[in-house]
VOBA-1610 file (N, C-alpha, C; in pm, whole numbers, padded with zeros to 5 digits, always signed):
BEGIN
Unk-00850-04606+01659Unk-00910-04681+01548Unk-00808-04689+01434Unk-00812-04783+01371Unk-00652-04858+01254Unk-00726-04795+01132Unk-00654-04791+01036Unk-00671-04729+00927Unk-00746-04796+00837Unk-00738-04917+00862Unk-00820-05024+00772Unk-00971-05047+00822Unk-00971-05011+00937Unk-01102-05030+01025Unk-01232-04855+00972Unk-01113-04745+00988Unk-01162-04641+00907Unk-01204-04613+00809Unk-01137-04705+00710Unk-01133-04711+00550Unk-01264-04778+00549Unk-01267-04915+00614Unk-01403-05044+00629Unk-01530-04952+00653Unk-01543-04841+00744Unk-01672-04789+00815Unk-01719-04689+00695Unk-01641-04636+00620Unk-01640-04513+00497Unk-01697-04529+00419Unk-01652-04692+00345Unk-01707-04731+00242Unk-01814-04733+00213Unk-01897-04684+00120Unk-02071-04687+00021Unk-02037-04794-00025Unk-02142-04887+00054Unk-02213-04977-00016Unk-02365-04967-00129Unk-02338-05020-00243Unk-02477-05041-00337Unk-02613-05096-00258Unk-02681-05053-00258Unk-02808-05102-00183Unk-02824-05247-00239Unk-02867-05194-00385Unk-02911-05267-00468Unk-02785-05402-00476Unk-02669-05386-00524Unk-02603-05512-00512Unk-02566-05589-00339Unk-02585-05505-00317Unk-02574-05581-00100Unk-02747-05657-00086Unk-02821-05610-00131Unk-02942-05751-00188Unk-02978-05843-00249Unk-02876-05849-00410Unk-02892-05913-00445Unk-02746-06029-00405Unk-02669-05979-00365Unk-02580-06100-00325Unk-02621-06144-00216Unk-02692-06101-00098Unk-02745-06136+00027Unk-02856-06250-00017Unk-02930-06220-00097Unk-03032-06304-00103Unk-02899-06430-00169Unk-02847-06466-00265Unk-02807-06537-00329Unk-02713-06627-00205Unk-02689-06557-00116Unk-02576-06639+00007Unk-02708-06668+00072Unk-02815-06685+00116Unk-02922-06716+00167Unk-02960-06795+00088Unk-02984-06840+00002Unk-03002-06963-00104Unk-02880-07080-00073Unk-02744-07033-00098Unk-02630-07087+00006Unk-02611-07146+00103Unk-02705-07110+00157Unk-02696-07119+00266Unk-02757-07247+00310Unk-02876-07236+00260Unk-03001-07321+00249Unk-02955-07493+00200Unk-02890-07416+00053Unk-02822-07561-00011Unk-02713-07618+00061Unk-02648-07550+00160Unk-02527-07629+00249Unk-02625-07756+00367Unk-02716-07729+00345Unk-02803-07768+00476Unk-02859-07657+00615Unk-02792-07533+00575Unk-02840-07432+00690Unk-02974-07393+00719Unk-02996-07341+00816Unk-03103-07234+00832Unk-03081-07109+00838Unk-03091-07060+00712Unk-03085-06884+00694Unk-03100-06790+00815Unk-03244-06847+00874Unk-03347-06802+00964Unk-03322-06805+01116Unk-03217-06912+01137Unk-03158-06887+01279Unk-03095-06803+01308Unk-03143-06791+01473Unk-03008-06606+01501Unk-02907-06630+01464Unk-02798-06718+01492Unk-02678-06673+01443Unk-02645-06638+01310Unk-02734-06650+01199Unk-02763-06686+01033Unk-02765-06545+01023Unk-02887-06447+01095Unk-03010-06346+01090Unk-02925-06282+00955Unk-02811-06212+01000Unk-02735-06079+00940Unk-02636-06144+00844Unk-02667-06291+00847Unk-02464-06295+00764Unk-02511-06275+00616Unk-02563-06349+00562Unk-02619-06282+00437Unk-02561-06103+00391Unk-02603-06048+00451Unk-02585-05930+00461Unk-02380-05899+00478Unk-02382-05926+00566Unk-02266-05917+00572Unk-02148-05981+00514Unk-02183-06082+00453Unk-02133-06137+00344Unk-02109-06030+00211Unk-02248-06026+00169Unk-02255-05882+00089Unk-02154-05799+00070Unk-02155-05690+00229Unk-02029-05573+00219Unk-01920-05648+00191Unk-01888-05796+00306Unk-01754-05813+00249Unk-01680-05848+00123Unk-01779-05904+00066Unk-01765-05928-00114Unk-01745-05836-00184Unk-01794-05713-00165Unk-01806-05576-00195Unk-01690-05536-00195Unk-01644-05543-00061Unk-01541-05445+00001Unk-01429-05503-00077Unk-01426-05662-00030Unk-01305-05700-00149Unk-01250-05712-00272Unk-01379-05673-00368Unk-01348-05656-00526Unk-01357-05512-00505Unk-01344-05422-00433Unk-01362-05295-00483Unk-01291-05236-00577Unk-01135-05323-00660Unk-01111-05286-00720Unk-01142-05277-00826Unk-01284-05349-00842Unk-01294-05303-00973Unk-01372-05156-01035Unk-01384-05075-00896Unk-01456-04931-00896Unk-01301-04833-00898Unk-01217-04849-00895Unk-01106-04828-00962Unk-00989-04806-01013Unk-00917-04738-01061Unk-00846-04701-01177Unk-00654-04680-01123Unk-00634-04810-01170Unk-00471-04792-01098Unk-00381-04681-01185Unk-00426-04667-01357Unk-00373-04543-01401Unk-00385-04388-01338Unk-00474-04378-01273Unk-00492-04262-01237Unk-00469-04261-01102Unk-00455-04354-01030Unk-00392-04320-00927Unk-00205-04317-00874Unk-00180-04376-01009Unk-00033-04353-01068Unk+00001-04242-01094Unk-00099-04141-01195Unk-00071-04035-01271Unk-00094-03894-01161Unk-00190-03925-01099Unk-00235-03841-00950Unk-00053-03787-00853Unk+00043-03856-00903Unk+00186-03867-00831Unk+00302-03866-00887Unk+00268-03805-01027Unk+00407-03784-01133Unk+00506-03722-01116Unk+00643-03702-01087Unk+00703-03637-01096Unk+00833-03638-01174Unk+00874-03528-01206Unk+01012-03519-01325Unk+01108-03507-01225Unk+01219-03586-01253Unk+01321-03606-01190Unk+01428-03636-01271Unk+01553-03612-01220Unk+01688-03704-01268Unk+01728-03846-01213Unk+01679-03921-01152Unk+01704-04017-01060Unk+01687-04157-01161Unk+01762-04185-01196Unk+01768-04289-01239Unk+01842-04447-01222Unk+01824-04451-01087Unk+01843-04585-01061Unk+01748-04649-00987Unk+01755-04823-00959Unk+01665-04902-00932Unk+01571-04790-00806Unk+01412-04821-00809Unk+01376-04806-00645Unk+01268-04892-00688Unk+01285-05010-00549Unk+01215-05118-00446Unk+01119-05031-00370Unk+00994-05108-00326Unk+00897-05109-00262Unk+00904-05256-00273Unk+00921-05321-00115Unk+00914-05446-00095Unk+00834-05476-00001Unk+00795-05611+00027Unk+00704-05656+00150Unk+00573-05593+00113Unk+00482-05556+00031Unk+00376-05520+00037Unk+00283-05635+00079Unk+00221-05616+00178Unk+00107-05704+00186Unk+00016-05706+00079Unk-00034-05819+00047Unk-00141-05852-00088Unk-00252-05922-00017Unk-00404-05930-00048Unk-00499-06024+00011Unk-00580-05992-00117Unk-00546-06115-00157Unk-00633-06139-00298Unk-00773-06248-00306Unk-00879-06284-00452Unk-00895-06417-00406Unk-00897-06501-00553Unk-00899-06616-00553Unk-00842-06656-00673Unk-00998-06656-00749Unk-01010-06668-00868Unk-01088-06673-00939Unk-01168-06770-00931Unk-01125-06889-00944Unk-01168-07034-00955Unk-01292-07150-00889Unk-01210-07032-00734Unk-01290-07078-00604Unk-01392-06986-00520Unk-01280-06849-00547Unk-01343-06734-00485Unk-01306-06755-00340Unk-01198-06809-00289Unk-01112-06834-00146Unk-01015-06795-00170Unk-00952-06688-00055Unk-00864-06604-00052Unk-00664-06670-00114Unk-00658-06589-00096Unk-00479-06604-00186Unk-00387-06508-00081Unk-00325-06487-00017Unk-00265-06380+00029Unk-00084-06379+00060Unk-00042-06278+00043Unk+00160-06307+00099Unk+00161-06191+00029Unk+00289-06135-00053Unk+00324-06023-00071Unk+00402-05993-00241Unk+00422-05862-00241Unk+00438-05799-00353Unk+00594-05746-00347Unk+00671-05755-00448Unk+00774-05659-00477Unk+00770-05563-00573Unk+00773-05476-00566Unk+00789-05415-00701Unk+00876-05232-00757Unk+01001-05306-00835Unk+01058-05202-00843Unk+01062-05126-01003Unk+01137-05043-01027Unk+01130-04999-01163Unk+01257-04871-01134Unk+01289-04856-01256Unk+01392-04805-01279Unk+01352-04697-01394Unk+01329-04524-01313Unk+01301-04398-01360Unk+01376-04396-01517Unk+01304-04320-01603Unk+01338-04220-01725Unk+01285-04069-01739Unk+01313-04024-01618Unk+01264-03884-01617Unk+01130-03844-01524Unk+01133-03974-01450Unk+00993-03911-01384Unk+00984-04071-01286Unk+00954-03967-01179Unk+00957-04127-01068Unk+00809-04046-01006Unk+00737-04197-00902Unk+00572-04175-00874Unk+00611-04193-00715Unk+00471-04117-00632Unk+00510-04119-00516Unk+00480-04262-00448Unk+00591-04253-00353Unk+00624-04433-00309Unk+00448-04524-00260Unk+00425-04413-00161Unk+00275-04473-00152Unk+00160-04519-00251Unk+00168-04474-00405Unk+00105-04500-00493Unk+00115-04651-00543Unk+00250-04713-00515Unk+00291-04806-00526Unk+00185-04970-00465Unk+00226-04920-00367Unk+00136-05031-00281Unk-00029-05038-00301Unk-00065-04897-00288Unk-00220-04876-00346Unk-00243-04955-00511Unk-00124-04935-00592Unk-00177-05021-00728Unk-00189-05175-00685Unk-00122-05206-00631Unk-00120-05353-00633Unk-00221-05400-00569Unk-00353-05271-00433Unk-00434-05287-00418Unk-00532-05329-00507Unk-00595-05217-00623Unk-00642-05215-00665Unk-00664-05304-00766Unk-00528-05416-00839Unk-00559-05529-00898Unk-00576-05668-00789Unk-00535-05659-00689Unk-00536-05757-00537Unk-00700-05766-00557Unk-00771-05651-00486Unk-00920-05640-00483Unk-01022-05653-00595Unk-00984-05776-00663Unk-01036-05822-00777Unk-01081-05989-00761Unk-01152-06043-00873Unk-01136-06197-00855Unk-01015-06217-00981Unk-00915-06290-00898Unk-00757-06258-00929Unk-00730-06479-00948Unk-00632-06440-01059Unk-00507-06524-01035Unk-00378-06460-01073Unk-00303-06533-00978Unk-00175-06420-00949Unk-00065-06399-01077Unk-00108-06526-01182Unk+00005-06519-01306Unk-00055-06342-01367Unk-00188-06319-01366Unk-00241-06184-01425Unk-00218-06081-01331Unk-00263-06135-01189Unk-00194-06002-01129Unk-00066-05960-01115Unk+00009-06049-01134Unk+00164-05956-01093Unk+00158-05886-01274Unk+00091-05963-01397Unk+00158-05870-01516Unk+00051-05748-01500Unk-00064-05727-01474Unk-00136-05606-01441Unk-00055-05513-01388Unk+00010-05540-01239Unk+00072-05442-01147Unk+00198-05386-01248Unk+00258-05506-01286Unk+00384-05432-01403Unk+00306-05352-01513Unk+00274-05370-01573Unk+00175-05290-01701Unk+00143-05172-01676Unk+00022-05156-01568Unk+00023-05009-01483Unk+00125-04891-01493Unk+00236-04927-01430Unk+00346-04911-01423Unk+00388-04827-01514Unk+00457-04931-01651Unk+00466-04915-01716Unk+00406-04808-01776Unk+00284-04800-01798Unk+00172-04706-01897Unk+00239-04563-01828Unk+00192-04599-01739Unk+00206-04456-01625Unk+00332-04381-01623Unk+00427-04453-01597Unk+00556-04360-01588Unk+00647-04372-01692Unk+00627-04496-01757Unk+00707-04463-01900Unk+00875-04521-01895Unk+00895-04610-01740Unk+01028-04598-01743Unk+01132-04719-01804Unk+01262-04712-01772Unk+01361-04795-01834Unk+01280-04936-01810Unk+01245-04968-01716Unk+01225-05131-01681Unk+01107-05134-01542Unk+01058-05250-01527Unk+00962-05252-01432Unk+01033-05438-01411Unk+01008-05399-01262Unk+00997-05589-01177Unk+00906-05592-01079Unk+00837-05712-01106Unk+00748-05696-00975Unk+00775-05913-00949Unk+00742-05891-00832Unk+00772-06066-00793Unk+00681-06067-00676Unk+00551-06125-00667Unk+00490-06211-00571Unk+00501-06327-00566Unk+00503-06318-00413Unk+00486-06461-00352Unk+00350-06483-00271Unk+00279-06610-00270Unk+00152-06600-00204Unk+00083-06784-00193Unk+00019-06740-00088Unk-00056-06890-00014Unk-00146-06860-00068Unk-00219-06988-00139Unk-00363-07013-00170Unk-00439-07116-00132Unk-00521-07052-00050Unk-00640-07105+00048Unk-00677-07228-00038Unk-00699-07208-00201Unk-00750-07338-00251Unk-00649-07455-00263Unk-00566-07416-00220Unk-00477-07524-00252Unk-00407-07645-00072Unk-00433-07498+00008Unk-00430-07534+00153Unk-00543-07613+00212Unk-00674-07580+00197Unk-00776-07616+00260Unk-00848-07716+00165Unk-00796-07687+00040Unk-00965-07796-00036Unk-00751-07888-00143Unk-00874-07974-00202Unk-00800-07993-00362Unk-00658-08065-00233Unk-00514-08054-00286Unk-00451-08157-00252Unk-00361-08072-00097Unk-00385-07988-00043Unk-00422-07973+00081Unk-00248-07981+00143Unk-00167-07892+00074Unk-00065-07833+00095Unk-00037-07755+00185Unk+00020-07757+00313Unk-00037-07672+00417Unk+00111-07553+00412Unk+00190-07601+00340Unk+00317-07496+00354Unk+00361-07445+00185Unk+00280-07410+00106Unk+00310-07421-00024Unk+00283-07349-00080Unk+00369-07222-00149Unk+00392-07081-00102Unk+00400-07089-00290Unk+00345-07002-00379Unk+00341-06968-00546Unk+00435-06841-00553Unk+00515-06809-00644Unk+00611-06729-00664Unk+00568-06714-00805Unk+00560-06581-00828Unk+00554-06529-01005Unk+00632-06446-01029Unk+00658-06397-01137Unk+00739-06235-01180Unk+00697-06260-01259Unk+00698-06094-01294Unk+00728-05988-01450Unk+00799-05889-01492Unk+00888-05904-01551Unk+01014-05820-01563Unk+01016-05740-01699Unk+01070-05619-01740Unk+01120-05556-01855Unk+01219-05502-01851Unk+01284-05432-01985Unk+01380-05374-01972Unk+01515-05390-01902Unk+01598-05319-01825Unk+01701-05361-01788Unk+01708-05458-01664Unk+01578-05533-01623Unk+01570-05613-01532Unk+01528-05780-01576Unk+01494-05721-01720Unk+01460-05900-01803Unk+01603-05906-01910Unk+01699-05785-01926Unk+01778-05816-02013Unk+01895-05821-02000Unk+01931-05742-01826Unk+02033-05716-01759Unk+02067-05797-01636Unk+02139-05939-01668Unk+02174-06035-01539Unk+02209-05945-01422Unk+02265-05839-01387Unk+02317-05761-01326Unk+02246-05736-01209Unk+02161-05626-01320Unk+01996-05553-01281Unk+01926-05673-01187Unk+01877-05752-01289Unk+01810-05874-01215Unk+01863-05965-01075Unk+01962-05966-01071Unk+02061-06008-00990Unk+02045-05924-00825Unk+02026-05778-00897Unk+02029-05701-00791Unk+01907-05662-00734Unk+01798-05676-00782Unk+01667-05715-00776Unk+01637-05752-00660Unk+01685-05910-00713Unk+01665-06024-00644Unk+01743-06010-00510Unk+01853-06018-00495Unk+01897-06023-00377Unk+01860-05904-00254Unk+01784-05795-00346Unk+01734-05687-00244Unk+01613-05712-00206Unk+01533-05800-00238Unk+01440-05833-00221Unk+01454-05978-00107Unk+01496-06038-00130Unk+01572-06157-00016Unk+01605-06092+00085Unk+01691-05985+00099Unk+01776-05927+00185Unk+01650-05893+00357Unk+01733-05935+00433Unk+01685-05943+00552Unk+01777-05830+00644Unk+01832-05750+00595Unk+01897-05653+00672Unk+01779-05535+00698
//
């Protein structure tokens, strides 16, 4: 069994909110032209529910503290990358998914966080109703608060379902953002080196 499938079976669901969004996708349902009431219908309601659930869970919580949960004092002060993070977001607008990936590095002042904490933040603003210009400055900010260091970069790239499937129906058309500080918004160098480690296919 995959880790995501483990994580999926674990999760507490709200009684109370897995009814009231169930009923409301059953109204949905109704207004598309469906029948709620047919077998294949019976459960989706419902299951709609958890998955709505499951995917904002970030807003139950707290990317500071799961930053601070992994502090450590160190001398290490040069760049460290965490690249390729998978992201599955959904945009605000439509409420249809967004998904591609995360970079995000930062450059220590006395205290670097453990690498896995990394990817989990970008969860926790991902599993929101998101647009990506706020999520990549969230994931930097975090960061920031938390460890206190010289500079933070983070750069997603990502497909949005609303832009693929509905609206002007772009089937290869990929959004790129950043947010940079410190010696990575002020240092061509820094930034330079960023970038090309992040490209880098070795």
């Amino acid at each position: 069994m995959d880790q995501h499938k483990r994580f999926s079976e674990s999760l507490t669901y709200d009684k109370e909110a897995v009814e009231r969004i169930a009923a409301s996708v059953s109204s949905t349902l109704a207004a598309i032209g469906e029948d709620p009431d047919r077998e294949g219908l019976l459960k989706t309601p419902e299951r709609v529910a958890k998955a709505q659930l499951f995917l904002t869970q970030g807003y139950q919580q707290d990317a500071s503290e799961i930053l601070r949960s992994a502090v450590f004092a160190e001398t290490y002060d040069e760049m460290i990358l965490v690249r390729d993070i998978e992201l599955y977001s959904m945009c605000e607008h439509h409420m249809v998914p967004f998904f591609g990936k995360a970079h995000v590095a930062y450059i220590p002042d006395g205290h670097i966080v453990g690498l896995s904490k990394i990817p989990r933040v970008v969860d926790v603003f991902a599993r929101r109703l998101q647009v990506q210009e706020r999520l990549t400055l969230q994931i930097r900010n975090a960061i920031e608060e938390a460890l206190k260091p010289q500079g933070v970069a983070v750069v997603i790239e990502a497909t949005h379902l609303c832009m693929v499937m509905r609206g002007v129906q772009k089937q290869h058309s990929v959004t790129t953002t950043s947010s940079m500080s410190g010696p990575f918004l002020e240092n061509t160098h820094t930034r330079a080196e960023f970038m090309r480690l992040i490209r880098s296919t070795d």
